[in-house]
C-alpha positions in Angstrom: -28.7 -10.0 5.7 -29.9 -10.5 8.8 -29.6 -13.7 11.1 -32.6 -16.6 9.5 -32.5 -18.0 12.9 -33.3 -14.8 14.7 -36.4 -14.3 12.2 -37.6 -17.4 12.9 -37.6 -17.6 16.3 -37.9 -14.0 17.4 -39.7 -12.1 14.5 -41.0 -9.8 16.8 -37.9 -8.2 17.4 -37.3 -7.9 13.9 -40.3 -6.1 13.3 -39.3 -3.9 16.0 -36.3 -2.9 14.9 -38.5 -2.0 11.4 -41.2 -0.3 12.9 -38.3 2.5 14.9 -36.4 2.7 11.4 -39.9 3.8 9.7 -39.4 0.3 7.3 -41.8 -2.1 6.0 -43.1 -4.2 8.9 -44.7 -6.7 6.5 -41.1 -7.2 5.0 -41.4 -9.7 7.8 -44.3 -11.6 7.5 -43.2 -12.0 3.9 -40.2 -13.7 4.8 -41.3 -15.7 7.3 -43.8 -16.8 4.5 -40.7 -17.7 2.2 -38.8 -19.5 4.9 -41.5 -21.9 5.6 -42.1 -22.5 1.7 -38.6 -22.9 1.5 -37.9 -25.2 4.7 -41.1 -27.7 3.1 -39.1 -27.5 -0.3 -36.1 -28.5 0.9 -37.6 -31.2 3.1 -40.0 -32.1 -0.2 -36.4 -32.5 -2.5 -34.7 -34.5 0.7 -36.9 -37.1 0.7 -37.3 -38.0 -3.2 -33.8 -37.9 -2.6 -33.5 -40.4 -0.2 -35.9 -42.5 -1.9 -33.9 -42.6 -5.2 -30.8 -43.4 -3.5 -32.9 -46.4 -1.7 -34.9 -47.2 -5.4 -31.4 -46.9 -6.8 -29.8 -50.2 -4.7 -33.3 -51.7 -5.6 -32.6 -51.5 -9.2 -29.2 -53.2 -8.7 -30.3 -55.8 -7.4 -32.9 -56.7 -9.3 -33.4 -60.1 -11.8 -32.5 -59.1 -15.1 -36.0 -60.0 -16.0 -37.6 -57.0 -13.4 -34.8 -54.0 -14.2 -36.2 -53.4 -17.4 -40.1 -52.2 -15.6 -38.2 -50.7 -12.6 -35.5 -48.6 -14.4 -38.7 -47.1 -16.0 -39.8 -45.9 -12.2 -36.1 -44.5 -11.3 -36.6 -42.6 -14.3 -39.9 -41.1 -13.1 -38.8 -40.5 -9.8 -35.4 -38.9 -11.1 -37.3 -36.7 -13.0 -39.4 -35.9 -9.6 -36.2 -35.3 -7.5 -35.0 -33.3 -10.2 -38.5 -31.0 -10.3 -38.5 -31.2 -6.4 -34.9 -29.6 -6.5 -35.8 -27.2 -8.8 -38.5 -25.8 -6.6 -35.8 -25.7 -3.3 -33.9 -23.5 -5.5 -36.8 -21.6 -6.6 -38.0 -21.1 -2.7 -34.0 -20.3 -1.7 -34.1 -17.6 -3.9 -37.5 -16.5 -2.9 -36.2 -15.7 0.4 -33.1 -14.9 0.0 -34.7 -11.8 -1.8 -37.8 -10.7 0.8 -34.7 -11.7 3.7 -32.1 -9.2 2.2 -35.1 -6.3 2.0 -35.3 -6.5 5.7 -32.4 -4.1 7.3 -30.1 -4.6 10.3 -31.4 -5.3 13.8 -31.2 -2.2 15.7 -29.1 -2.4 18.4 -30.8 -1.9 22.0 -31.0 1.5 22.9 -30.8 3.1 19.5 -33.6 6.3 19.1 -36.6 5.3 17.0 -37.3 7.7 14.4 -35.8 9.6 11.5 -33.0 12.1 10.7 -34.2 14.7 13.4 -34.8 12.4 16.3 -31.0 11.9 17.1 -30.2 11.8 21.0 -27.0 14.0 22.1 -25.1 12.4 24.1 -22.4 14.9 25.1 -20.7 18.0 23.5 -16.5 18.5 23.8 -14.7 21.2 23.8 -15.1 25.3 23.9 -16.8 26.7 21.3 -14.7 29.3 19.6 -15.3 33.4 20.5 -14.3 35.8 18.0 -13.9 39.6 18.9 -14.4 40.4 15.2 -16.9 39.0 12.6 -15.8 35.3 12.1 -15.2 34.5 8.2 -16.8 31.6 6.1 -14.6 28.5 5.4 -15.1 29.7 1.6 -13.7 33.1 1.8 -10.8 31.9 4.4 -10.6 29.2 2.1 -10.1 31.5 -1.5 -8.2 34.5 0.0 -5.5 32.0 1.6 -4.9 30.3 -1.8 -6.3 27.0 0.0 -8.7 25.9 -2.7 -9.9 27.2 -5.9 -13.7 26.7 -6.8 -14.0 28.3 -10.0 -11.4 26.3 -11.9 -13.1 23.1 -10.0 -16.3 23.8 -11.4 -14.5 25.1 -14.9 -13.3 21.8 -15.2 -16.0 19.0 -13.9 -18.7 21.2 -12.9 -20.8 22.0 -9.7 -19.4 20.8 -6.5 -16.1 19.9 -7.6 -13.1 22.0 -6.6 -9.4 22.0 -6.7 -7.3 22.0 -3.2 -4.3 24.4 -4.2 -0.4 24.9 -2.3 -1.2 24.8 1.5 -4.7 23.2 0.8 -3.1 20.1 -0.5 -0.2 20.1 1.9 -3.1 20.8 4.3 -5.2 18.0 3.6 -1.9 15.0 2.9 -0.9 16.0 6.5 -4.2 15.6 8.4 -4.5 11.9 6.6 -0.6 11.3 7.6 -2.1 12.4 10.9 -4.6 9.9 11.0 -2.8 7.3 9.4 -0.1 7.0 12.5 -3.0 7.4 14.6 -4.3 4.5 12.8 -1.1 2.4 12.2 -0.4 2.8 16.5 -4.0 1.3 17.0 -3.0 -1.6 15.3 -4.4 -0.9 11.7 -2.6 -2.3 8.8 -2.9 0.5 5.9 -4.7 -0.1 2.6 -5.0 2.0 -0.5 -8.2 0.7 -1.8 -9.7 0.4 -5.3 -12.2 2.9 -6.1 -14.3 0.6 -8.3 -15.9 -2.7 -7.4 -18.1 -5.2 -8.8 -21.9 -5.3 -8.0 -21.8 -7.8 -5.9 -19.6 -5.7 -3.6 -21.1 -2.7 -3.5 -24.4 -5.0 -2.8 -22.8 -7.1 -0.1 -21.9 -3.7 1.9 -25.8 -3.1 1.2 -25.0 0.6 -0.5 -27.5 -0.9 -3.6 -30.7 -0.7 -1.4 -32.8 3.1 -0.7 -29.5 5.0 -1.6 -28.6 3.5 -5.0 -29.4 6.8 -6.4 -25.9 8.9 -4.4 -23.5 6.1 -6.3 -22.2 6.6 -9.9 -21.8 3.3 -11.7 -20.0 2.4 -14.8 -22.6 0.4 -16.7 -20.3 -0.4 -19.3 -17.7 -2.0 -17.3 -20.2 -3.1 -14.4 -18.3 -1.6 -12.1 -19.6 1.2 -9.2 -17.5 4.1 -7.9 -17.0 3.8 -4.1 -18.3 6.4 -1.7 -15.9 5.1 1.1 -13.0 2.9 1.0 -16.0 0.6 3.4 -17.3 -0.9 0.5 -13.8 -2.4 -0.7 -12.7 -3.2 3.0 -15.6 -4.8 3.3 -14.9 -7.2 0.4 -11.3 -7.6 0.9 -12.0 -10.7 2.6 -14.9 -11.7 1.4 -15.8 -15.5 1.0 -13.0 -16.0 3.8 -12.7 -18.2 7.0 -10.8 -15.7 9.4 -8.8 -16.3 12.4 -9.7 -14.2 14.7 -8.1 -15.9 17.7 -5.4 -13.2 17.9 -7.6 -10.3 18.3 -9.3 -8.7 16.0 -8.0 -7.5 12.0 -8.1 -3.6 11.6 -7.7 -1.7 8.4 -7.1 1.4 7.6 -8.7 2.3 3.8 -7.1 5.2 2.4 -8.9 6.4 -1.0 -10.6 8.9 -3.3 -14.6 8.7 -2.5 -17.4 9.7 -5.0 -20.9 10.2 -4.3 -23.4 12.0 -6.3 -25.1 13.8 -3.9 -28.3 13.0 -5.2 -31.6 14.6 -3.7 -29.0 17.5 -2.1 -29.8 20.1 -4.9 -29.3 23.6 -3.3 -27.8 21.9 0.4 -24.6 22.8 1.2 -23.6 24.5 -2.2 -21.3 26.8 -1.2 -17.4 25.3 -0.3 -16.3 22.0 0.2 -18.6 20.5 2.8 -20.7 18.4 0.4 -18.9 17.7 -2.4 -18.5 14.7 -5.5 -14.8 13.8 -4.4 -13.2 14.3 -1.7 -10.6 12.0 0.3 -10.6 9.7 3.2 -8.9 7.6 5.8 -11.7 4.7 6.9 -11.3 2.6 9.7 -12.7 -0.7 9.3 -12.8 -4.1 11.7 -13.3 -7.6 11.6 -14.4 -8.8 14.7 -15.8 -11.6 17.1 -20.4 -10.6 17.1 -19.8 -10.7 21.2 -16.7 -7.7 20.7 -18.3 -5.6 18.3 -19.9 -3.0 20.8 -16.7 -2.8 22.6 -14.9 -1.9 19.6 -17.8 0.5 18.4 -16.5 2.8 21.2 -13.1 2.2 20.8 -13.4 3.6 16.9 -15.3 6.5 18.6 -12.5 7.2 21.0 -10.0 7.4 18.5 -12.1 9.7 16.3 -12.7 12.2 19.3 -8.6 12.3 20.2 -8.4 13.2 16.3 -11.0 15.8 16.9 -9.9 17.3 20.4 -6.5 17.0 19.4 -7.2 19.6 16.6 -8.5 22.1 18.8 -12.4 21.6 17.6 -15.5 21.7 19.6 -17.9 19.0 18.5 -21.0 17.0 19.8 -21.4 13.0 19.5 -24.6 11.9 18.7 -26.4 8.6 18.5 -28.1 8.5 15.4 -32.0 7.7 15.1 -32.8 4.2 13.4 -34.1 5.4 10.5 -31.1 7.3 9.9 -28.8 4.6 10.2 -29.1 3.0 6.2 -29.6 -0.5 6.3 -26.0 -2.4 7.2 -26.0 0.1 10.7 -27.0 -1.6 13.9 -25.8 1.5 15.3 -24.2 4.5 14.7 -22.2 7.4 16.6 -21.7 11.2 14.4 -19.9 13.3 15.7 -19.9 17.2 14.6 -17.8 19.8 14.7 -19.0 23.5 15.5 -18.9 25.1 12.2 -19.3 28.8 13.7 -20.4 30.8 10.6 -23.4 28.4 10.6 -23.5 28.5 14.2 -24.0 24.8 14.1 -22.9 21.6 14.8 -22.0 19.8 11.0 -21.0 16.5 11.1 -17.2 15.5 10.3 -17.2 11.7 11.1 -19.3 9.0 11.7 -18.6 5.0 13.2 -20.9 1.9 12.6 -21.3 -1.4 14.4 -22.8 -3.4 11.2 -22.7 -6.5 13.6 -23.3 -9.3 11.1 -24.9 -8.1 8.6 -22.5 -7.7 5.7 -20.4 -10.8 6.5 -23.9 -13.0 5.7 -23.9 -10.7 2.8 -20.7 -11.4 1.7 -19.9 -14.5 3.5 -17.2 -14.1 5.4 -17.0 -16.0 8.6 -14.8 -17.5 11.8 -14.2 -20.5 12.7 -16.6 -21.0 16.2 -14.7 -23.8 19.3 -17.4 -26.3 17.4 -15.4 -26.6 14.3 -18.4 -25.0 13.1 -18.0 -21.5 11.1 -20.1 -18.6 12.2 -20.6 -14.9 10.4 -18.3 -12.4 12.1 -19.0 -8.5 12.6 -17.6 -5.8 10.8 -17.3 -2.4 12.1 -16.3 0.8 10.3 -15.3 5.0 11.6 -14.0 7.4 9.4 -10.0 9.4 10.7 -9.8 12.0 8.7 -11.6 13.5 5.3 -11.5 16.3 3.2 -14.3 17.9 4.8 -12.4 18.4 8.1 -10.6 21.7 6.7 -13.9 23.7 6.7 -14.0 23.1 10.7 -10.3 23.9 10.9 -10.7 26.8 9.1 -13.1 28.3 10.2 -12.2 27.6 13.5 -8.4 28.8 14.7 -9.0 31.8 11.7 -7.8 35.2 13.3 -8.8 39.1 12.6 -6.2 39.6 10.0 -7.6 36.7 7.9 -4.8 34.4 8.6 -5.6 30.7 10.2 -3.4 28.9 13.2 -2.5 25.4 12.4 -2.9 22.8 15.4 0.4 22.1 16.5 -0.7 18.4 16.3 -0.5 19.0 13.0 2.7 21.1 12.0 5.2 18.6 11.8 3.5 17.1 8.7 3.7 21.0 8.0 6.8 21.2 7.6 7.0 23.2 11.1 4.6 25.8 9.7 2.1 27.8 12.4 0.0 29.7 10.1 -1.5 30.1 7.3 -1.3 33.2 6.2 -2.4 34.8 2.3 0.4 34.6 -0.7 
């Protein structure tokens, strides 16, 4: 959730950052509302208090005679402080609630707007020429044995598939790619559940406007993970971290499941937008003051992925009301996709600042003594969905595809991929 203090003391900022992610302005004014209700209650429940504890030392010293006609008043007055607590818990949870509706602060300099109004902020790399008509990730994808849709959807249905010989080998090497990549940036590695309580998938704010794209377990109360995030996220959650080292990097490696909900007839064909697929996830814990600093250095080590593998791809700040609602800020960057003749996005990196650590409470130690919320940060290395763009893009006439020679010694050595 975002910071009380800053609502209180800066709302107009807060509605600013609503009004250029197309949110509910008067999400504000409502909890402003509940933090004054809840401030008097608490002040209201303080001072019974106090006067209890001061009726209390009356009573003790009392006459035997009086104790009988002034235990009946610490009675009524317990039963006061005991109403007036009840009603600071009642107000907590009142904003709590209208305070958790309101989304992350935008950072400064983030488009206003939705999906559409991204801003470009520079495109890499050559996009590929072909002197003969360039083939579809799907038919590269079928005729060199790489995947195989029709058994995927004979088995779970649409949007499922099975990666098959060199698809598989494909797809463990670029995650071993991305993993040393990872592991000589200072990650430690984690294989992450898949399934987490509700109060993790909440914390990481996936519960809010996109409930709907996560498939949960109601019988177990458990929710499938769309990104190894949501577990990274909780892995230290309730925590007081040391962060006077540097900061702790992980790198989630894990099966993700979304449902793809309100995608009917997007992206159907191949394995662009599927219900599984795997992923490497960057994710950092981090002082608030160093999280834009290490918002770029995520981004850089997705683009040396990227340019490494020979793709041509754009970075682009995404508009506010594209972020979801932990993102102060986010940088997509897309890979030129040339059957679609268009830029399609293979990564993305958040700066959450301190959003889900209030969520989830997990905080540093400041020089005070006192403890503070830290930021988290996260950037995807490597998924599933990055074989479509190599496909597609080093395929040659005769249907064959050259592998990046970043990537043939998890290969085995192999250059191409040719059909069986």
């Amino acid at each position: 959730m975002i910071d009380p203090v800053l609502l209180r003391e800066a709302p107009d900022v807060v509605r600013a950052s609503q009004r250029a992610r197309g949110a509910s302005v008067e999400l504000v004014d409502t909890a402003l509302a509940a933090d004054l209700s809840r401030r008097a209650a608490l002040t209201e429940f303080e001072t019974l208090r106090a006067e209890q504890n001061a009726f209390g030392k009356t009573v003790a010293a009392a006459p035997k005679d009086e104790k009988k006609a002034l235990v009946a008043q610490a009675q009524e007055l317990a039963a006061s402080v005991k109403a007036a607590q009840q009603r600071a818990t009642d107000a907590e949870a009142a904003f709590t609630d209208s305070a958790r509706r309101i989304q992350n602060i935008v950072v400064d300099g983030v488009p206003s707007g939705g999906e559409e109004n991204f801003v470009t902020l520079r495109e890499v790399g050559t996009k590929p020429s072909f002197g003969f008509e360039p083939r579809d990730h799907v038919e590269l994808g079928e005729s060199l044995k790489v995947f195989d849709l029709a058994r995927g959807a004979k088995v779970s249905g649409a949007r499922f598939y099975f990666l098959t010989g060199i698809g598989a080998r494909l797809e463990i090497a670029l995650m071993n790619l991305a993993l040393d990549r990872a592991l000589a940036a200072g990650f430690t590695p984690l294989i992450t559940p898949t399934l987490v309580r509700p109060e993790t998938m909440d914390g990481t704010g996936f519960l809010g406007e996109h409930a709907d794209e996560v498939y949960y377990l109601p019988a177990d109360e458990l929710f499938l993970t769309g990104t190894s995030e949501v577990a990274l996220a909780g892995f230290h959650m309730g925590e007081i971290l040391d962060l006077s080292a540097g900061s702790l990097r992980y790198a989630g490696w894990s099966t993700c499941y979304r449902r793809e909900a309100g995608s009917h007839g997007k992206d159907t064909r191949g394995i662009l937008r599927v219900h599984q697929f795997n992923k490497l996830e960057m994710f950092s814990y981090v002082l608030p003051e160093n999280a834009e600093a290490e918002h770029e250095a995520l981004l850089s080590y997705q683009e040396g992925m990227l340019t490494d593998l020979g793709l041509a791809y754009r970075v682009i700040d995404v508009a506010a009301g594209d972020l979801g609602s932990s993102a102060a800020r986010k940088f997509d960057t897309e890979a030129w996709v040339p059957s679609q003749q268009t830029y399609r996005e293979l990564t993305s990196t958040s700066n959450c600042t301190t959003y889900q650590a209030r969520r989830l409470d997990t905080r540093y130690r400041t020089e005070s003594g006192k403890t503070a919320p830290v930021a988290t940060l996260n950037g995807t290395l490597a998924t599933t969905r990055w074989i479509v763009a190599l496909l597609e893009t080093h395929q040659q006439e005769d249907g064959s595809v050259v592998i990046p020679e970043v990537l043939r010694p998890y290969l085995g050595g192999l250059a191409v991929i040719e059909a069986p």
